[in-house]
SERO-4910 file (N, C-alpha, C, O; in steps of 0.05 Angstrom, whole numbers):
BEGIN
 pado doro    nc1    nc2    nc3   cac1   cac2   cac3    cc1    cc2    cc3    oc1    oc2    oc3
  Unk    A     16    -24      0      0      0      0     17     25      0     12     47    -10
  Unk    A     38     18     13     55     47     16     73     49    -10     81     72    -15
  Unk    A     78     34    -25     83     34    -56     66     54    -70     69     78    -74
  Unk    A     48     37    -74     31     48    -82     19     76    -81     10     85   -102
  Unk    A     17     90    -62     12    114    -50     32    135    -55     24    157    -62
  Unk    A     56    133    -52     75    154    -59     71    155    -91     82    176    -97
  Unk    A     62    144   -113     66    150   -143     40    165   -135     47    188   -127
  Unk    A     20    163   -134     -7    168   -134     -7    199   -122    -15    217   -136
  Unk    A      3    204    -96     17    234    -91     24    248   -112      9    264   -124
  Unk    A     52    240   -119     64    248   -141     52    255   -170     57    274   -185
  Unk    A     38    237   -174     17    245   -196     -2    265   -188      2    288   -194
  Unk    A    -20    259   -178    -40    284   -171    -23    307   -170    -26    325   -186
  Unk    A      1    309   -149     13    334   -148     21    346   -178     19    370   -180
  Unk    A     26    337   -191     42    342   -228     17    343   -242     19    353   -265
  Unk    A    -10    336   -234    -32    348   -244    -47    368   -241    -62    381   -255
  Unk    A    -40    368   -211    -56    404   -207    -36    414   -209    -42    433   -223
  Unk    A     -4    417   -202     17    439   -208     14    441   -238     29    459   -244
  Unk    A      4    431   -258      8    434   -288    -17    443   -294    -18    457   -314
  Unk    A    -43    438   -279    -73    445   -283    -73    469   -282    -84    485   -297
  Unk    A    -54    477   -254    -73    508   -247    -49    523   -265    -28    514   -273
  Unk    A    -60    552   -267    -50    570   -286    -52    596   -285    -73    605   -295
  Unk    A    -42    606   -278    -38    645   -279    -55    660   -303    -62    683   -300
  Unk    A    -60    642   -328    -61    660   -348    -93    661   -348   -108    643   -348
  Unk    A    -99    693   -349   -128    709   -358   -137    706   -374   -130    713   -397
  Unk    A   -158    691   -365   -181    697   -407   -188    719   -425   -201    720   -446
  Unk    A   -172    741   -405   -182    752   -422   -159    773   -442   -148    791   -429
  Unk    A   -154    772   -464   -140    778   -486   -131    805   -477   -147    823   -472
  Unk    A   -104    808   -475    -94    839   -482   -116    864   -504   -125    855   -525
  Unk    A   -118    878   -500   -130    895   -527   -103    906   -539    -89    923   -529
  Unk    A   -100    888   -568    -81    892   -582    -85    923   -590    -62    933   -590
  Unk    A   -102    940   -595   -102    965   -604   -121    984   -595   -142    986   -608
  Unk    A   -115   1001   -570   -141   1012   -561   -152   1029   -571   -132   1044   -575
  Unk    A   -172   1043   -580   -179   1059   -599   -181   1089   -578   -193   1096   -558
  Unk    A   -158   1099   -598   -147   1129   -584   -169   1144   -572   -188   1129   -574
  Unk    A   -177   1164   -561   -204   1187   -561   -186   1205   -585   -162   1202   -591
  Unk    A   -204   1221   -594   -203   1240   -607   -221   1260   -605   -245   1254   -602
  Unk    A   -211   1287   -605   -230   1305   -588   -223   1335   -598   -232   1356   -589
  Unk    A   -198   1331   -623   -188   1356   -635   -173   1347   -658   -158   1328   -660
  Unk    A   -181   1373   -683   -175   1367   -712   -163   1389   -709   -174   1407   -698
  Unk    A   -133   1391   -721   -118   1421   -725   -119   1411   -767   -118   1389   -778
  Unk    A   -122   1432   -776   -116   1439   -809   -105   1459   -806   -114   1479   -795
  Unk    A    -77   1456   -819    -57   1476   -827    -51   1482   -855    -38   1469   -871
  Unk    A    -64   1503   -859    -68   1513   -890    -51   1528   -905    -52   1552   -897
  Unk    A    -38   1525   -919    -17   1553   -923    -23   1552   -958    -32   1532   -969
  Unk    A    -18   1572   -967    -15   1583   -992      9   1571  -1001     28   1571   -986
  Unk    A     10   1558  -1030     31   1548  -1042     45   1568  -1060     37   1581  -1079
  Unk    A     72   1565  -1046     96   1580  -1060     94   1612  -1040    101   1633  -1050
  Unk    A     85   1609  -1014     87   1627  -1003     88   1628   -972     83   1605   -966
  Unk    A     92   1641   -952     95   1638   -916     58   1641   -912     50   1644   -889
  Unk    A     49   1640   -923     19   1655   -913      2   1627   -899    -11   1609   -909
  Unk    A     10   1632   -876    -10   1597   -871    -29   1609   -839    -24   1625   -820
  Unk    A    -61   1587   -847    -78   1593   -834    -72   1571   -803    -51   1559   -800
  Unk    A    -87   1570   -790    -91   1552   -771   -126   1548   -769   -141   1567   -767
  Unk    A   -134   1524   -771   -165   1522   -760   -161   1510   -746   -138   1502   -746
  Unk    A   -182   1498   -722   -196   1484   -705   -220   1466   -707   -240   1479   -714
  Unk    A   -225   1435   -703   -244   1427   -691   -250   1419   -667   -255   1395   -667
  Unk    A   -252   1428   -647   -254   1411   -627   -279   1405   -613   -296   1422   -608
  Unk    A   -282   1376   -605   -313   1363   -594   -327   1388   -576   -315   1404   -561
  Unk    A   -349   1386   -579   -360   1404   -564   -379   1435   -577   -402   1443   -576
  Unk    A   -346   1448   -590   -354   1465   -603   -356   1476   -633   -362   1498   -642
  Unk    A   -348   1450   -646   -345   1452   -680   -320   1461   -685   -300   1458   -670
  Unk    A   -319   1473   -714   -301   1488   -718   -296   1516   -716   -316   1530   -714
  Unk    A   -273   1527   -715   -257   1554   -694   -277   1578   -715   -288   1599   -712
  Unk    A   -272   1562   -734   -276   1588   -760   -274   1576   -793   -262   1557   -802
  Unk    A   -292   1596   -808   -294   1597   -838   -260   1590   -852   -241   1605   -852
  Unk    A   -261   1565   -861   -234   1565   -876   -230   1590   -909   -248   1594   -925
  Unk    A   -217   1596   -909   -225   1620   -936   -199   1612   -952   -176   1611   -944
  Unk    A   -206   1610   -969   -179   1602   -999   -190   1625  -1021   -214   1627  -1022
  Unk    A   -179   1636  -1032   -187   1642  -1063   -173   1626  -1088   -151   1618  -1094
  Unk    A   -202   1627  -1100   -205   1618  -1126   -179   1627  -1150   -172   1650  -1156
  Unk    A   -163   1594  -1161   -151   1604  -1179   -120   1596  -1159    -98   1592  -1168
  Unk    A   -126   1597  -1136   -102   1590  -1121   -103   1559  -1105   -123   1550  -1096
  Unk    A    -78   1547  -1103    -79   1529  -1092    -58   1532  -1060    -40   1547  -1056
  Unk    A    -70   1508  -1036    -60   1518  -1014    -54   1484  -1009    -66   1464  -1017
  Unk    A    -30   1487   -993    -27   1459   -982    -35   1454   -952    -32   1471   -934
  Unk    A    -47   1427   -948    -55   1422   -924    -50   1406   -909    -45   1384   -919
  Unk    A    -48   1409   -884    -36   1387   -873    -63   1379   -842    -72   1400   -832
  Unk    A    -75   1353   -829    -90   1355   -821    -75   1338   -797    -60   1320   -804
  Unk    A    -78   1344   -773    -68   1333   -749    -90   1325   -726   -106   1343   -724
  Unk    A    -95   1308   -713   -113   1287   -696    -96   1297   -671    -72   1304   -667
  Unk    A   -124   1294   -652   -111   1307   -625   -129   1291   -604   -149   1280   -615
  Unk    A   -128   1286   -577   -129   1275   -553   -126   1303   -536   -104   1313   -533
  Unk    A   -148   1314   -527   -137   1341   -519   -148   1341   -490   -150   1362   -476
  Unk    A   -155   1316   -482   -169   1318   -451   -159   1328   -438   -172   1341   -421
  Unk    A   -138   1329   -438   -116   1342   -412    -97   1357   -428    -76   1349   -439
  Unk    A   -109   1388   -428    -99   1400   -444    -65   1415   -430    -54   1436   -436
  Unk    A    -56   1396   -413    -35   1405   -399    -13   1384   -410     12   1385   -413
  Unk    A    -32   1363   -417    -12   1337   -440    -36   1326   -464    -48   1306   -470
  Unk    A    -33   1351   -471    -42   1338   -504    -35   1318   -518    -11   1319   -517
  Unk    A    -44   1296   -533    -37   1265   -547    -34   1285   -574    -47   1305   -582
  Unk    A    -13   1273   -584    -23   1282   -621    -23   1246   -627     -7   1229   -620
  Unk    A    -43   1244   -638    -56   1223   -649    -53   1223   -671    -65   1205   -682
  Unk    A    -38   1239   -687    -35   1233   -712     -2   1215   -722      1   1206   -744
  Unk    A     20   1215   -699     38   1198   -702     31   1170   -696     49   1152   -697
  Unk    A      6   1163   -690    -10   1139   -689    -19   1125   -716    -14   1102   -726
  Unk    A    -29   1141   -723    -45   1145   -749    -21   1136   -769    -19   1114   -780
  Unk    A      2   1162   -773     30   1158   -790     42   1123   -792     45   1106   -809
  Unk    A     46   1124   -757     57   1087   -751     46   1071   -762     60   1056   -776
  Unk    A     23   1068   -762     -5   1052   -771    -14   1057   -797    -38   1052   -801
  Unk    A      0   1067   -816     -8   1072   -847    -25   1059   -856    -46   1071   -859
  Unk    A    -26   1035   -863    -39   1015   -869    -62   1013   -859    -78   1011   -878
  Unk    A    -77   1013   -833    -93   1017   -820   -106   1040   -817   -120   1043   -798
  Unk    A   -103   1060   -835   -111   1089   -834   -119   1100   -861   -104   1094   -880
  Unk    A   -138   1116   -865   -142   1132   -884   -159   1162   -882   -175   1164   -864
  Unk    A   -155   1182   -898   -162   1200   -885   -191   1207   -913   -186   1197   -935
  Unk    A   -206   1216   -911   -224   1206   -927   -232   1244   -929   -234   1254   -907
  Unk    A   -236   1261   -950   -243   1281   -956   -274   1286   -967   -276   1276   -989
  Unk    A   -296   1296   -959   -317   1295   -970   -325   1329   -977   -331   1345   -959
  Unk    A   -324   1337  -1005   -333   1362  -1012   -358   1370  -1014   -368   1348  -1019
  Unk    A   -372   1382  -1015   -397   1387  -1019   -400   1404  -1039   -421   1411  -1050
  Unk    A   -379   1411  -1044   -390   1428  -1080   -366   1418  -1099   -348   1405  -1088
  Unk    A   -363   1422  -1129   -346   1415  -1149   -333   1447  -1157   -324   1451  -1179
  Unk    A   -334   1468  -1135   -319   1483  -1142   -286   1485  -1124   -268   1503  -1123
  Unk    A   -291   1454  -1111   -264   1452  -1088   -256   1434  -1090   -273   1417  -1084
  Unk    A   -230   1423  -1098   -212   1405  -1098   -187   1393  -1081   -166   1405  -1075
  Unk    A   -196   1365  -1074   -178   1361  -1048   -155   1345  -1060   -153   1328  -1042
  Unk    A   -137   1339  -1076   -117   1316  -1079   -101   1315  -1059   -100   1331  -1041
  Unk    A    -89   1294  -1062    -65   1284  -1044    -36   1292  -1049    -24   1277  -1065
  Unk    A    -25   1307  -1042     -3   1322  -1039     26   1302  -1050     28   1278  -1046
  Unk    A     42   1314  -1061     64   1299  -1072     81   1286  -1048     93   1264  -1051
  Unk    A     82   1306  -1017     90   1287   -999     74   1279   -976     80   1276   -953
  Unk    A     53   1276   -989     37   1256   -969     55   1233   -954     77   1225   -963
  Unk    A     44   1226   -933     48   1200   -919     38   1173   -940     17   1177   -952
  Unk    A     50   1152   -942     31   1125   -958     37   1100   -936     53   1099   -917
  Unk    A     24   1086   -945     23   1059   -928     43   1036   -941     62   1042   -955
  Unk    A     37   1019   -937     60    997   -952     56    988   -981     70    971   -994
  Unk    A     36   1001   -989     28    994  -1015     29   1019  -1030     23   1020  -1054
  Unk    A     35   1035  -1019     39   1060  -1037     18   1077  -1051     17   1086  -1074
  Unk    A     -1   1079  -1026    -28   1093  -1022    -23   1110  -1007    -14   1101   -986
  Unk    A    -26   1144  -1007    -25   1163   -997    -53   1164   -978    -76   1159   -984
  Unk    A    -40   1173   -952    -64   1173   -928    -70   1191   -920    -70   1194   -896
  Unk    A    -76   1208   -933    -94   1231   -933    -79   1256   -911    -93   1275   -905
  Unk    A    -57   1255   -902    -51   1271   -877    -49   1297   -898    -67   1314   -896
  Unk    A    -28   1302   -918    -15   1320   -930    -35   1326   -963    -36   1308   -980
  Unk    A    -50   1355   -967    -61   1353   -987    -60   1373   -999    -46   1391   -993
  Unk    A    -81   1373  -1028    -68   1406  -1042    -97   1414  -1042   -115   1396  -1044
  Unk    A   -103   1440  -1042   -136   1445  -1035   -132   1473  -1067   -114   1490  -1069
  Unk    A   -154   1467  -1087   -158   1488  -1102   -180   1494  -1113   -193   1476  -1125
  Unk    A   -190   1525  -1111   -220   1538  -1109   -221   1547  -1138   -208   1565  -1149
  Unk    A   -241   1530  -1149   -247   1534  -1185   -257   1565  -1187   -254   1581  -1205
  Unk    A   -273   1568  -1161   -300   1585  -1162   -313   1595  -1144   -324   1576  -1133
  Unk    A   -320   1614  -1133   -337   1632  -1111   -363   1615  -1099   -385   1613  -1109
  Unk    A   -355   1603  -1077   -370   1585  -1063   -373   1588  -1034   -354   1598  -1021
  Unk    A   -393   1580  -1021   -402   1576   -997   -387   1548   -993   -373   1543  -1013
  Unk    A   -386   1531   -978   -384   1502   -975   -373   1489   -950   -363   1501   -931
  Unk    A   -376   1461   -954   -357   1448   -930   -351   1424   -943   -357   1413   -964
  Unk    A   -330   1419   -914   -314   1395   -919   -307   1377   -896   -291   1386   -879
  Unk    A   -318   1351   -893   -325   1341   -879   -301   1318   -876   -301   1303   -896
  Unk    A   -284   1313   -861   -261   1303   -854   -268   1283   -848   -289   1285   -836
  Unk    A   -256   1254   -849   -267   1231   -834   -231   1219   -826   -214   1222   -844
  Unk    A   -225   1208   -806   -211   1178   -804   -218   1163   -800   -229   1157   -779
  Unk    A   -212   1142   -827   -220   1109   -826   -200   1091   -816   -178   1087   -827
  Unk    A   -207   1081   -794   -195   1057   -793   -199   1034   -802   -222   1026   -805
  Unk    A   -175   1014   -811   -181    989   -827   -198    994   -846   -220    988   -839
  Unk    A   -198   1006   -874   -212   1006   -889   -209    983   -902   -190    967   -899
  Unk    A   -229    980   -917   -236    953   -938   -219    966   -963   -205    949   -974
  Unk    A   -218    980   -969   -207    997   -997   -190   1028   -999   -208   1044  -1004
  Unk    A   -175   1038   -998   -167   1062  -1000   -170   1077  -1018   -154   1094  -1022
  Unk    A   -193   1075  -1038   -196   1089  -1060   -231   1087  -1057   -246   1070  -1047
  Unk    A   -236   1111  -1069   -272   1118  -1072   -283   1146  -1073   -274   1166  -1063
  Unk    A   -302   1143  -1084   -315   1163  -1092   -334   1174  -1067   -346   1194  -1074
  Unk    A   -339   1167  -1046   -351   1167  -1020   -343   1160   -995   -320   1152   -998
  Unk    A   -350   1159   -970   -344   1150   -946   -341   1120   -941   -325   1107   -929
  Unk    A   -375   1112   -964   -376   1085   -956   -366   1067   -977   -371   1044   -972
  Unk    A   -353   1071   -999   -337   1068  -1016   -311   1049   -996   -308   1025   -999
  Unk    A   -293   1066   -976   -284   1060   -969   -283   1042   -944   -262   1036   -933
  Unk    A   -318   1031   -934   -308   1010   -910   -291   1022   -893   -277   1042   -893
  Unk    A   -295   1000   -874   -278   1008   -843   -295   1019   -823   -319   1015   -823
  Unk    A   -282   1034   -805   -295   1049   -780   -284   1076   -778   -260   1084   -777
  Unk    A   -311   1089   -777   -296   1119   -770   -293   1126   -745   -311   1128   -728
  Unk    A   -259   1132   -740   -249   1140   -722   -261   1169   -713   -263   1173   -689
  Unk    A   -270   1190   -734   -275   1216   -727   -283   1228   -752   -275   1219   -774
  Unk    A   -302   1253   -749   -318   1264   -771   -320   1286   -764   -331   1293   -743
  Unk    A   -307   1302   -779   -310   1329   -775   -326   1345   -797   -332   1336   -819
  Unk    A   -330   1369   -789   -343   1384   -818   -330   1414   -811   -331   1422   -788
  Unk    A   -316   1430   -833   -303   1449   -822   -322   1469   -853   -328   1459   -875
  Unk    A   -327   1490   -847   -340   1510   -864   -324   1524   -886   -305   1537   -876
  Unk    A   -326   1525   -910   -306   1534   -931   -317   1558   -950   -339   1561   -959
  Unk    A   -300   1570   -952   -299   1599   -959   -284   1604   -986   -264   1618   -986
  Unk    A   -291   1594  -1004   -276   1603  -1039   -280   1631  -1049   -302   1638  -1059
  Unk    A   -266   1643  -1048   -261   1673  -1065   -260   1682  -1089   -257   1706  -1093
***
């Protein structure tokens, strides 16, 4: 009997020391989805120092009327912000940059007298798709209008004629008011 009994220890013991386990069911969150709570657009006139600053931030829209004139083109650059603690602001857009691939910045015009392309040094992803950070903005024509900013995450497609063209989730939607001269 006493044979017998010491393996029988020994086993059970090597079954619960191997049974039990430290590890949580429940999965790391491989990617937490940032807040976003502020859009900076930095506008400047091409081939010149003349550059605007706008604002979106949650709460209260945008700062002010973007104004371009017609016949000129301005380059843009759009920056993602985390601004809860405005004593340590997040820029969320070196997120966005890291994550190319996972990102797109999606332009929606509301009139055909404003043109958004993608800038010669845009940011691109691994496939050599420009992500919308860096763009060229030009006013055909004397317009009221807006322009409604989106970040997609994980899009299905980086190309389209619409929002939903491109699939994914929108990270953030802005609408900023535009002023053609």
């Amino acid at each position: 009997m006493k044979k017998f009994f010491k393996p029988a220890i020994l086993a059970l013991s090597i079954i619960t020391l191997t049974a039990c386990s430290s590890d949580d069911d429940t999965p790391d969150q491989i990617n937490e989805e940032e807040v976003i709570n502020q859009v900076v657009l930095t506008i400047t006139e091409t081939g010149t120092t003349n550059t605007e600053t706008y604002e979106w931030n949650e709460g209260t829209g945008a700062s002010a009327n973007i104004v371009i004139d017609a016949g000129k083109s301005y380059e843009a650059t759009v920056g993602f912000f985390d601004n809860s603690d405005p004593a340590n602001k997040e820029d969320i857009t070196e997120e966005v940059i890291a994550e190319a691939d996972e990102h797109q910045v999606f332009y929606e015009v509301a009139s055909n007298t404003l043109t958004i392309t993608s800038a010669a040094n845009d940011i691109e992803d691994n496939a050599g798709n420009p992500i919308g950070i860096n763009t060229v903005w030009s006013g055909t024509g004397t317009t009221q209008t807006s322009v409604v900013i989106y970040l997609v995450h994980e899009p299905t497609s980086k190309t389209g004629e619409t929002r939903d063209d491109l699939g994914g989730e929108t990270d953030v939607q802005v609408s900023f008011p535009v002023v053609v001269n």
